[in-house]
N, C-alpha and C positions, 0 to 999 in steps of 0.2 A: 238877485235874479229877476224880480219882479221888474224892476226899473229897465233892464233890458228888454226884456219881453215886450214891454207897452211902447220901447225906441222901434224895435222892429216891427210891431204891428201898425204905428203910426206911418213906418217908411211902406212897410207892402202895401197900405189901404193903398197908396197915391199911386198904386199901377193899372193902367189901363188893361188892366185882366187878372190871372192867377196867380199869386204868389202862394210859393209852397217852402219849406224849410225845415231844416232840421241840422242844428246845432249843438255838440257837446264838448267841456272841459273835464279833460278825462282824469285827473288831478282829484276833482271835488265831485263829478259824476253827474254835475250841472245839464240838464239836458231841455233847450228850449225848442217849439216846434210848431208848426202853422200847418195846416193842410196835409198833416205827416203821414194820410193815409189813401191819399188821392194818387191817382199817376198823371206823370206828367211825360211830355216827350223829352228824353232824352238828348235830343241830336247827338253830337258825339263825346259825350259825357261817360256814356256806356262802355268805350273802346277801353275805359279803365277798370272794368269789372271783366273784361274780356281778355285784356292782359291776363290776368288770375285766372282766369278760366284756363287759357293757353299754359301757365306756369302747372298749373296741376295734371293738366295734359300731358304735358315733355314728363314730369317725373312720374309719371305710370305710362311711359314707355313708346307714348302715341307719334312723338314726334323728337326731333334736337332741334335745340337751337344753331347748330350748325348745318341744317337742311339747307339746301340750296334752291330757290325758285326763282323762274324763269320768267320774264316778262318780257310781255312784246304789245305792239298796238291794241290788239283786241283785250286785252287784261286791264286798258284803262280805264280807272272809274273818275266823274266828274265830281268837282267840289274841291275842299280841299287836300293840297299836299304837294309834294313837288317830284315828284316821278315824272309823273305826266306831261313834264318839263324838261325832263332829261333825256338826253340819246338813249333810243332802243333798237333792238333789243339789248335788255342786259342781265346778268344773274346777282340776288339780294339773298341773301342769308335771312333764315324766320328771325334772326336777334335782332338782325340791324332792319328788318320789315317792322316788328316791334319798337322801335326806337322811334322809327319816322310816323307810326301809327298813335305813341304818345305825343312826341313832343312838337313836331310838326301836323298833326291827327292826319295824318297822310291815308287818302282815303283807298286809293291803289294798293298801301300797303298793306290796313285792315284785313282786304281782302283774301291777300297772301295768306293771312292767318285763317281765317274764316274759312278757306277750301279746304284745309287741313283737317279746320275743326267742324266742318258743317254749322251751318245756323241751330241746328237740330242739337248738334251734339254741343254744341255752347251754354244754349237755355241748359242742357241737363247737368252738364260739370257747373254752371252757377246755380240750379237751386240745390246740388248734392253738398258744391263746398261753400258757398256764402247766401244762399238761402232762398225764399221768395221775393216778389216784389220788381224783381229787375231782372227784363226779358228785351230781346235783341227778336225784331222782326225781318229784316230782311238785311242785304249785303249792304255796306257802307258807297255812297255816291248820292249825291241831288240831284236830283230830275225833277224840273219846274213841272209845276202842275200833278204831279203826281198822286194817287188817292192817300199812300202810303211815306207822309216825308219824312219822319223822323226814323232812325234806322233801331231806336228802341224805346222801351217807356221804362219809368221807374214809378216808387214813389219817395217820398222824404226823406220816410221813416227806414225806408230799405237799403237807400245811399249812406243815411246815417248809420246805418247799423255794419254796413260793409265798410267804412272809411273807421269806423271803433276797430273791427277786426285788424283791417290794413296797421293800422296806427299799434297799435298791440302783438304783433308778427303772430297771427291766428289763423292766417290765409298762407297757400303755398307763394312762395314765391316774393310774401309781402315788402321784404326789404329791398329786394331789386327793382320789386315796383316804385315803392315811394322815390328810391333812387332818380328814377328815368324819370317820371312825374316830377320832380325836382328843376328837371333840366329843358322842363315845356319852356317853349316862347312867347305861348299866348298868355300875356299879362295883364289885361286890362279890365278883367272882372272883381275876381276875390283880391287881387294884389292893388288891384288900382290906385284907392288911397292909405295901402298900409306901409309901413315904414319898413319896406324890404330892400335890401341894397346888393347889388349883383354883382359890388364885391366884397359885402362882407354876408354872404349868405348865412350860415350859420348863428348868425346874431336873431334873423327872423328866418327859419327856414320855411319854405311855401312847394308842397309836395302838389298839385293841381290837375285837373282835366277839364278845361273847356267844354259847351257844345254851342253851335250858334246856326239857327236856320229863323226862316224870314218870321218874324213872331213868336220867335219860341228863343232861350238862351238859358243857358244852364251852367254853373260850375260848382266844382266838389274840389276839398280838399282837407291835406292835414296841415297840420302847422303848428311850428314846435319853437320855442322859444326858450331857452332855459331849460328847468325843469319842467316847462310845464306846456302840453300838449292839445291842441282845439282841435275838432273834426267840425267843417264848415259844409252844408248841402243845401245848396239854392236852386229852387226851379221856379221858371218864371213859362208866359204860355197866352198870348193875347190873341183872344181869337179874330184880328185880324190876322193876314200875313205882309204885315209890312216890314220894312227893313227899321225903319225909323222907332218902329215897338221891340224889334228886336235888339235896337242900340239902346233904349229906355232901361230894358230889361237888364243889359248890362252897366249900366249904370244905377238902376235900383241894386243890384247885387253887389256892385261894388261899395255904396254906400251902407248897406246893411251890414260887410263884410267889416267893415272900418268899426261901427257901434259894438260889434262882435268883439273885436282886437280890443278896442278902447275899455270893455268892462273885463276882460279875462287877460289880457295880455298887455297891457299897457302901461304898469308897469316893471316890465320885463324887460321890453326888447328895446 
């Protein structure tokens, strides 16, 4: 474990700002970590802690996932997702708003979730079922220049300790989660150079949530190989806001991602 530790601290130094992390093999209880007590921004990394929030929601009665809502022009938010692309007005069910809110981080559709649940009433369902540390500031959309861009903060230690839960069915809701997080399209962070293969999935399975705004990039996840299961949380954060630190960023993540796999999981998958 030592030997990894000092691969990852050698790959964070080389980032033009903050690397933060927190990694464990849940097998051996292995748990490495950098900056695990700092926060960082989120971008939309958090929409996977918000899922769970929403899953505890529906089962004490607050909502179904067969709700119906309504969207039209004014309900647009900018950023990412692909609503905002399609004919409207139309009507989306919370499940399949939840779908496009993971796997595409569909930002119009967060929101669907988020009126339901309040901002307010999300912070309080995640620190009652998955804890402190990871808080949702405002509605999901990018607005350049904005005081407030990232739509929540976390820290490390706190993604790490929720993606242990997730990984361990300790949260409501946790196996549907991983499910849908399974089926994200954004691949180019934690997956980038792991040997995952989209059609034989289950050989490396990679459960993920993206976040990416201009200088900041973020990804979590689980990942299961065999018997034997990683929970991976990378937050990066350069205090420029360029695009070009925010591709950096994904690419230090994804190389740290790979040193991860290569000591705990490499020979497995």
């Amino acid at each position: 474990m030592g030997a990894l530790a000092d691969e990852l601290e050698r790959e964070a130094s080389g980032f033009a700002g903050r690397v933060g992390y927190s990694v464990s093999h849940l097998s051996t209880g292995a748990t490495v970590a950098r900056r695990e007590d700092e926060y960082f921004p989120t971008a939309s990394a958090c929409k996977l802690p918000l899922l769970t929030a929403f899953h505890a929601f529906a089962d004490e009665g607050g909502a179904s996932w067969d709700d119906i809502a309504h969207i039209d022009e004014g309900d647009l938010a900018d950023g990412s997702g692909i609503l905002q692309h399609l004919d409207l007005p139309r009507d989306i069910s919370l499940r399949d708003a939840a779908w496009l809110m993971i796997c595409l981080s569909d930002n119009t559709a967060t929101n669907i979730l988020l009126r339901a649940l309040t901002v307010e009433g999300a912070n309080q369902v995640i620190d009652r079922v998955i804890g402190d540390g990871i808080h949702l500031d405002k509605f999901a959309g990018y607005v350049s220049g904005a005081p407030v861009r990232s739509m929540g903060r976390a820290t490390p230690a706190a993604f790490g300790r929720y993606l242990r839960d997730l990984a361990e069915d300790r949260l409501p809701g946790a196996a549907a989660t991983r499910a849908v997080a399974a089926e994200q399209i954004y691949r180019g962070t934690i997956p980038r150079y792991l040997p995952w293969d989209a059609y034989a999935p289950d050989r490396l399975r990679i459960a993920n949530k993206t976040g990416s705004l201009p200088g900041i990039c973020t990804d979590v996840a689980v990942l299961t190989a065999g018997k034997d299961t990683v929970t991976m949380a990378f937050m990066t954060d350069a205090d420029e806001a360029g695009d070009g630190l925010a591709n950096e960023g994904q690419e230090c993540i994804a190389r740290m991602a790979r040193l991860v796999h290569d000591a705990w999981l490499g020979g497995v998958s």
